[in-house]
C-alpha positions as YAML, in Angstrom:
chain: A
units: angstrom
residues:
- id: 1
  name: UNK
  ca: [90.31, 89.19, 104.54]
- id: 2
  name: UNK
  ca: [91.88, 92.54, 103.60]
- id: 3
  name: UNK
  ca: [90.78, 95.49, 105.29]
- id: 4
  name: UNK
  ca: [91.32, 99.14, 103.45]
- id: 5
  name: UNK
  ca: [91.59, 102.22, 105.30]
- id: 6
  name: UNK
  ca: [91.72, 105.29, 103.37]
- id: 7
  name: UNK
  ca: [91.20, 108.99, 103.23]
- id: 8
  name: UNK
  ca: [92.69, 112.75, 103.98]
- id: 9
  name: UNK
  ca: [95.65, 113.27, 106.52]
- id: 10
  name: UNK
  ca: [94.83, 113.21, 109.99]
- id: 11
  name: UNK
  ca: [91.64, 111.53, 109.53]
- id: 12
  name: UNK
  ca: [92.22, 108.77, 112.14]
- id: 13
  name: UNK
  ca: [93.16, 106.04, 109.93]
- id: 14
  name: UNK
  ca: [96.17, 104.95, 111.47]
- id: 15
  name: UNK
  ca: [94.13, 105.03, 115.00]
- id: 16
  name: UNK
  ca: [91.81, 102.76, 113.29]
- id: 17
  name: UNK
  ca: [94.70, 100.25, 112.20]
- id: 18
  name: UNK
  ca: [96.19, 100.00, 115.31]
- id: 19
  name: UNK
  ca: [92.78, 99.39, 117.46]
- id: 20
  name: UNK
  ca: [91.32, 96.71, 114.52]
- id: 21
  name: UNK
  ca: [95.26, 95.10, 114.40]
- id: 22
  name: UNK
  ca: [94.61, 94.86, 118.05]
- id: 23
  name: UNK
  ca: [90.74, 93.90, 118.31]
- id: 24
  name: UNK
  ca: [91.49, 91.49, 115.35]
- id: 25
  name: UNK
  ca: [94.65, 90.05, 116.20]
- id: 26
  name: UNK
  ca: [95.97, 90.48, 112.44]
- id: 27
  name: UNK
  ca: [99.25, 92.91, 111.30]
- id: 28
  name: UNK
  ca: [98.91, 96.25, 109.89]
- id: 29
  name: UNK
  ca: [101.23, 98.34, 107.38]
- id: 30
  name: UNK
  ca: [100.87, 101.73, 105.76]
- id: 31
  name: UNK
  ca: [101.08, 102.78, 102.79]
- id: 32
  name: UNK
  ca: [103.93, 105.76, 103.72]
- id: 33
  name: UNK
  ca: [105.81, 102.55, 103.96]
- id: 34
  name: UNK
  ca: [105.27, 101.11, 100.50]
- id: 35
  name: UNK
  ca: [105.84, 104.53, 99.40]
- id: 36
  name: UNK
  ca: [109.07, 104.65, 100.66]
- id: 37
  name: UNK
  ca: [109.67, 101.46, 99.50]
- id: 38
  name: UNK
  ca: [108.57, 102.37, 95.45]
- id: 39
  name: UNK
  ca: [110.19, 105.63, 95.57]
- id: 40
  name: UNK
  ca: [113.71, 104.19, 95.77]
- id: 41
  name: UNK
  ca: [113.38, 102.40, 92.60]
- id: 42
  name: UNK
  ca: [112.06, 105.08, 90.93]
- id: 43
  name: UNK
  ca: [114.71, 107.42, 88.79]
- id: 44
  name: UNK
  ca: [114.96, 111.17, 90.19]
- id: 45
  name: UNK
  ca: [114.06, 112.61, 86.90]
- id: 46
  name: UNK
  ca: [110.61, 111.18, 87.48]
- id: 47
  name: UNK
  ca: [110.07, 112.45, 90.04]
- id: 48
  name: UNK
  ca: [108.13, 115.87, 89.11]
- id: 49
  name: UNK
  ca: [105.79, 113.52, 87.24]
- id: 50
  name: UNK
  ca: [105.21, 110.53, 90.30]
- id: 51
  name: UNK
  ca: [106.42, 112.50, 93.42]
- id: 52
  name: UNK
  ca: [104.72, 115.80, 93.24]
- id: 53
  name: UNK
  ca: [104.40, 115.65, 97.21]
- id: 54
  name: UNK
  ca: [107.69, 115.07, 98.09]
- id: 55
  name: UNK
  ca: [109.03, 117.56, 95.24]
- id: 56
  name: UNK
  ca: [107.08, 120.43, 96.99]
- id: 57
  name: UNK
  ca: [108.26, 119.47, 100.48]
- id: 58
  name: UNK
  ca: [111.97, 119.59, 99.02]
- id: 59
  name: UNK
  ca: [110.83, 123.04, 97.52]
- id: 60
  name: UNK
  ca: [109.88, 124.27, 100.71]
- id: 61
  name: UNK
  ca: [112.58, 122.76, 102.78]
- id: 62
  name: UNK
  ca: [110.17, 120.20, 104.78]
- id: 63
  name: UNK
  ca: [108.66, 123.22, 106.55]
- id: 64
  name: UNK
  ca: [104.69, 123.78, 106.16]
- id: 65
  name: UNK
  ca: [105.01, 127.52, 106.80]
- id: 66
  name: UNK
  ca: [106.89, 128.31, 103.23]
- id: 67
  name: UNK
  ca: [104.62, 124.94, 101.52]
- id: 68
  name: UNK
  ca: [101.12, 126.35, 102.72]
- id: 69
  name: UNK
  ca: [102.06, 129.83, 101.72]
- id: 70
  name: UNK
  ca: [103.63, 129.15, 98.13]
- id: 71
  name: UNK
  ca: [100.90, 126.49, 97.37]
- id: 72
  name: UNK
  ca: [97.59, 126.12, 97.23]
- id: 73
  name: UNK
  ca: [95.06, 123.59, 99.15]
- id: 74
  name: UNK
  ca: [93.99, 122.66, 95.72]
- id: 75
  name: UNK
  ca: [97.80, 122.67, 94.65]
- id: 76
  name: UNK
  ca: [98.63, 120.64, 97.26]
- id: 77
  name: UNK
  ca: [95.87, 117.97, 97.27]
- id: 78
  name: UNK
  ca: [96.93, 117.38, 93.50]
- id: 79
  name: UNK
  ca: [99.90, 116.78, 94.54]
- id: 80
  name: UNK
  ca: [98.99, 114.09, 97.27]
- id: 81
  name: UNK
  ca: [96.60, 112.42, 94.66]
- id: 82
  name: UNK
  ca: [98.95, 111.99, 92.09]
- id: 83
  name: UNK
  ca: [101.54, 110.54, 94.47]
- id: 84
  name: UNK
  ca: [99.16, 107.98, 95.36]
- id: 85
  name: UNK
  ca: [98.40, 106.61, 92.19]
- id: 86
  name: UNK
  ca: [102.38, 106.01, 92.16]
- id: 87
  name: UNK
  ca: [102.22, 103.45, 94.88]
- id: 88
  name: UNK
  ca: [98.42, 101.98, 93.47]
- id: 89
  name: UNK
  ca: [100.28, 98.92, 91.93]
- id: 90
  name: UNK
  ca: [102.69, 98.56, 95.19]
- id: 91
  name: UNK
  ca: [99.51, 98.46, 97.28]
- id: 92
  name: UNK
  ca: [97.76, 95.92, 94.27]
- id: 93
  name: UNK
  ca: [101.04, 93.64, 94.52]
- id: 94
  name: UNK
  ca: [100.99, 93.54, 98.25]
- id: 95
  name: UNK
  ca: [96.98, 92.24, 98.20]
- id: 96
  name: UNK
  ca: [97.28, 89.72, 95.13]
- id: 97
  name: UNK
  ca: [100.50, 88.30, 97.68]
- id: 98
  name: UNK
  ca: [98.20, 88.50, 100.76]
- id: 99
  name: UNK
  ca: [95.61, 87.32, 99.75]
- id: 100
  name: UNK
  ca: [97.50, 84.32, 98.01]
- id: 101
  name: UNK
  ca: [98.38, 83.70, 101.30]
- id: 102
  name: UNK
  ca: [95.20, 83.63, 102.50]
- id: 103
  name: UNK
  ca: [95.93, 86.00, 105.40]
- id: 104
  name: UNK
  ca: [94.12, 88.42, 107.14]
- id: 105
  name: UNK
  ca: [96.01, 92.16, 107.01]
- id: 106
  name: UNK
  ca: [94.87, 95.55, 107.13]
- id: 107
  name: UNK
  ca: [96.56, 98.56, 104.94]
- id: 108
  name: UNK
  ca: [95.87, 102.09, 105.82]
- id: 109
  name: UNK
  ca: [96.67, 105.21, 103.84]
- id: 110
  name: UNK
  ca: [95.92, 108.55, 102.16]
- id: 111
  name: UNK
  ca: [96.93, 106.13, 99.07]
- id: 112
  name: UNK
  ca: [94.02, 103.95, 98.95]
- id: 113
  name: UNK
  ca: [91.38, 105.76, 96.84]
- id: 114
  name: UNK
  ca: [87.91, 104.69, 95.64]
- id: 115
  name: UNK
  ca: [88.59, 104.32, 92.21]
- id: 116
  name: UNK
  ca: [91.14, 101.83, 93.17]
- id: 117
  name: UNK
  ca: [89.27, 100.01, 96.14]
- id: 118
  name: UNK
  ca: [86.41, 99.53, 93.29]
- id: 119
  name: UNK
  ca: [88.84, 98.00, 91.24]
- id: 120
  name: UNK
  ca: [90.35, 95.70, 93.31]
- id: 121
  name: UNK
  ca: [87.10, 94.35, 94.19]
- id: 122
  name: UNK
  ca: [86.14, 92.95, 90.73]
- id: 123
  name: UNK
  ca: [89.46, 90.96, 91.48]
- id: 124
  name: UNK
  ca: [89.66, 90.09, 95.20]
- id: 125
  name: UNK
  ca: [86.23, 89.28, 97.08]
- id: 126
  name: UNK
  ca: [88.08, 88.83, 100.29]
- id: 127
  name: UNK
  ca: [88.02, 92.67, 100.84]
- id: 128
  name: UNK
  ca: [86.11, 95.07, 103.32]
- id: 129
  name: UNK
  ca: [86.97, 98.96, 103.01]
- id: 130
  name: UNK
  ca: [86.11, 102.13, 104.54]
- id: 131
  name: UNK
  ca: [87.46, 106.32, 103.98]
- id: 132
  name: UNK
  ca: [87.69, 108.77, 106.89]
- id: 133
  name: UNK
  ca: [87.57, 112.63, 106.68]
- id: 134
  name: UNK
  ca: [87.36, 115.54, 108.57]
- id: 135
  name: UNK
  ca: [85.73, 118.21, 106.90]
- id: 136
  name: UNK
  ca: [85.35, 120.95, 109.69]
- id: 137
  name: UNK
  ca: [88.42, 123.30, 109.74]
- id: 138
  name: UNK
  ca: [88.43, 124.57, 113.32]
- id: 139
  name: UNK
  ca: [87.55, 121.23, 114.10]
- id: 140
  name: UNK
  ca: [90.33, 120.14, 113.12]
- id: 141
  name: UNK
  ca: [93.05, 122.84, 113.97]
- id: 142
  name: UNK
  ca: [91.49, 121.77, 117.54]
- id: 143
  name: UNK
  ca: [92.11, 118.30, 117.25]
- id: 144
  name: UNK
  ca: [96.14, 119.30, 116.16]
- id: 145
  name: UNK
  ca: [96.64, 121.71, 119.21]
- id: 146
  name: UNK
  ca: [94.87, 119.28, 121.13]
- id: 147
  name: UNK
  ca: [96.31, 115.69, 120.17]
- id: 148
  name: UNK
  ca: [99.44, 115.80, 118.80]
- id: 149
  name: UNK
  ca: [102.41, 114.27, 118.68]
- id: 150
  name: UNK
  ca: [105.74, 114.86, 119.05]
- id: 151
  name: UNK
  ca: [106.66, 113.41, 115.12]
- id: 152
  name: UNK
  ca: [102.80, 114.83, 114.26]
- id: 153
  name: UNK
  ca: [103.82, 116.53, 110.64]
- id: 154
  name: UNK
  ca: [101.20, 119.22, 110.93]
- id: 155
  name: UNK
  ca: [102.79, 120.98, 114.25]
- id: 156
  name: UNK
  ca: [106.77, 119.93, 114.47]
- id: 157
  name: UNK
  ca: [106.48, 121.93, 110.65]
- id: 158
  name: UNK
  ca: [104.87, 124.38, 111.55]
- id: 159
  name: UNK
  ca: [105.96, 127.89, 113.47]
- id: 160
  name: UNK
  ca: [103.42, 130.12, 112.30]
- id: 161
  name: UNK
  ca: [100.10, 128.91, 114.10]
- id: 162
  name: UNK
  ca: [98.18, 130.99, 111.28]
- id: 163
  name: UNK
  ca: [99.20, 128.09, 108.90]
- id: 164
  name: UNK
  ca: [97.24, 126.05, 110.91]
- id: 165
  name: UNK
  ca: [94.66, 126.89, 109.54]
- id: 166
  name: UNK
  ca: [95.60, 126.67, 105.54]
- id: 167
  name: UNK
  ca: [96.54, 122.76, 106.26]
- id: 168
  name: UNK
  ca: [92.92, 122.52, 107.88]
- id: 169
  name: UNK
  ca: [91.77, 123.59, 104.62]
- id: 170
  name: UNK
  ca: [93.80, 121.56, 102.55]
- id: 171
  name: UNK
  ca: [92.74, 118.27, 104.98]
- id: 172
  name: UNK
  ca: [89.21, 119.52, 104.28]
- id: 173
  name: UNK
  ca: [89.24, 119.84, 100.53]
- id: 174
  name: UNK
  ca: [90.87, 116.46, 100.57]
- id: 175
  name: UNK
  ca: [87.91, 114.77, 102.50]
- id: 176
  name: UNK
  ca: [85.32, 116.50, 100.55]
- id: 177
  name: UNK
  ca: [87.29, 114.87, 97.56]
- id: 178
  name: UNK
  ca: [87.35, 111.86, 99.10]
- id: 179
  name: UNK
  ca: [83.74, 111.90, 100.15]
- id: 180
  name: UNK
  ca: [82.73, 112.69, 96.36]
- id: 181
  name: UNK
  ca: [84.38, 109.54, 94.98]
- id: 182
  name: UNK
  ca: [83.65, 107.10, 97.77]
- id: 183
  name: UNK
  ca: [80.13, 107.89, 96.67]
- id: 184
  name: UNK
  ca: [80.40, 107.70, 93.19]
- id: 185
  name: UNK
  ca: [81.70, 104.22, 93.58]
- id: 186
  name: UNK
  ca: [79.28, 103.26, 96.50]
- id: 187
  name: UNK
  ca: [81.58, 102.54, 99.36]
- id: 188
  name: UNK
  ca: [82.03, 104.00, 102.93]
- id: 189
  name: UNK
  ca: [82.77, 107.18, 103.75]
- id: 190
  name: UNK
  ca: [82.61, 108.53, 107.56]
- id: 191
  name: UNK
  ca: [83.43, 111.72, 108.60]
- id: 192
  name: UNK
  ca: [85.14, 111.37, 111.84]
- id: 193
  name: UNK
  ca: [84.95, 115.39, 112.80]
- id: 194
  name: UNK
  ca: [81.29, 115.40, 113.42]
- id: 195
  name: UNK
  ca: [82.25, 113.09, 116.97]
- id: 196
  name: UNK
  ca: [85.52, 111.14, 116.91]
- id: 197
  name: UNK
  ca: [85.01, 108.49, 119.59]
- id: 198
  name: UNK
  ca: [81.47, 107.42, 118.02]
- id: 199
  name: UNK
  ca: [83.05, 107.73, 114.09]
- id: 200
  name: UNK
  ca: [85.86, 105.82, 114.97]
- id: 201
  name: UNK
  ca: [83.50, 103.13, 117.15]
- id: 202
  name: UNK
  ca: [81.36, 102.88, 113.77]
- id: 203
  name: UNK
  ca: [84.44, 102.52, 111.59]
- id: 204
  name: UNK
  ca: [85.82, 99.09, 114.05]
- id: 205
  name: UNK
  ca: [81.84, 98.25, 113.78]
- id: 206
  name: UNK
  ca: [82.29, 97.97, 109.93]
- id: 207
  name: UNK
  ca: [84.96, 95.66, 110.15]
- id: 208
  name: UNK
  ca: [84.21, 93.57, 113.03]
- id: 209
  name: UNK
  ca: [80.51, 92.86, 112.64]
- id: 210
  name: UNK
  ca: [80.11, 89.56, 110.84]
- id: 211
  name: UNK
  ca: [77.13, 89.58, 107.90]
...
């Protein structure tokens, strides 16, 4: 079985991987890493066109002060989107191989969209899914002051704790998105800001229940 974790930034998904990967006793990967991975073969004048995300951090010299005031939330989710669908075919490859194998892995990533998930299905029945947002802004400029990291993205780029609050929007506009699609292709969608714990309990539930 493949399981498919996807959805906005800071949604919990990696926090789901690592709990089923332990629960389930199965390996996990993200999709960062296939992006990595995919962007090395790909030319840098293509980049504009398949690595909007990574163009705009260059732009903006990797710090989320200068990339949340020049851009947009709306800029900015286009951007993540469209970098995604870059790495769809890595993350198709990497199923049709597991899957071949007949073993049990779980991917997790802001990659893995609905429209995709939906496709893969017709193709692979050996597949469970599930997307995770956060929707509530404060909400989640808590959750950063409160839980991160010290490699957590949102707060070692950021000085100004005013742009908190413009990547809170852009995390939100990014679940709503998500949201929208997961039900226009009638899959799971959870959004883990309205109680974490319980969210992330029902997410592990999805997975681990046996029909």
């Amino acid at each position: 079985m493949i399981y498919l974790i996807g959805g906005s930034p800071r949604s919990g998904k990696t926090l789901l991987a690592k709990q089923l990967a332990k629960k389930m006793n199965i390996p996990w990967i993200s999709t960062d890493t296939l992006e990595t991975i995919v962007s090395r073969y790909v030319p840098r004048n293509r980049y504009p066109k398949l690595f909007p995300k990574n163009i705009l951090r260059e732009r903006t010299r990797q710090s989320n002060d200068k990339m949340y005031t020049r851009y947009t939330a709306l800029q900015i989710s286009r951007a993540y989107i469209t970098q995604a669908k870059t790495v769809w075919p890595a993350i198709e490859l990497f199923i049709v191989e597991e899957t071949y194998n007949e073993h049990n892995f779980i991917i997790e990533g802001h990659h893995i969209h609905p429209r995709l998930v939906k496709r893969l299905m017709k193709k692979h029945q050996k597949l469970k899914s599930v997307f995770l947002g956060r929707e509530n802004i404060n909400e989640i400029v808590t959750s950063a002051r409160t839980y991160s990291s010290p490699t957590d993205w949102f707060v070692t780029k950021t000085k100004d704790e005013r742009i908190y609050y413009k990547i809170a929007g852009m995390i939100s506009a990014y679940s709503s998105y998500f949201r929208k699609e997961a039900k226009k292709q009638n899959l799971t969608y959870i959004d883990m800001g309205k109680d974490f714990k319980e969210c992330l309990s029902k997410a592990t539930r999805l997975f681990t229940v046996i029909k």
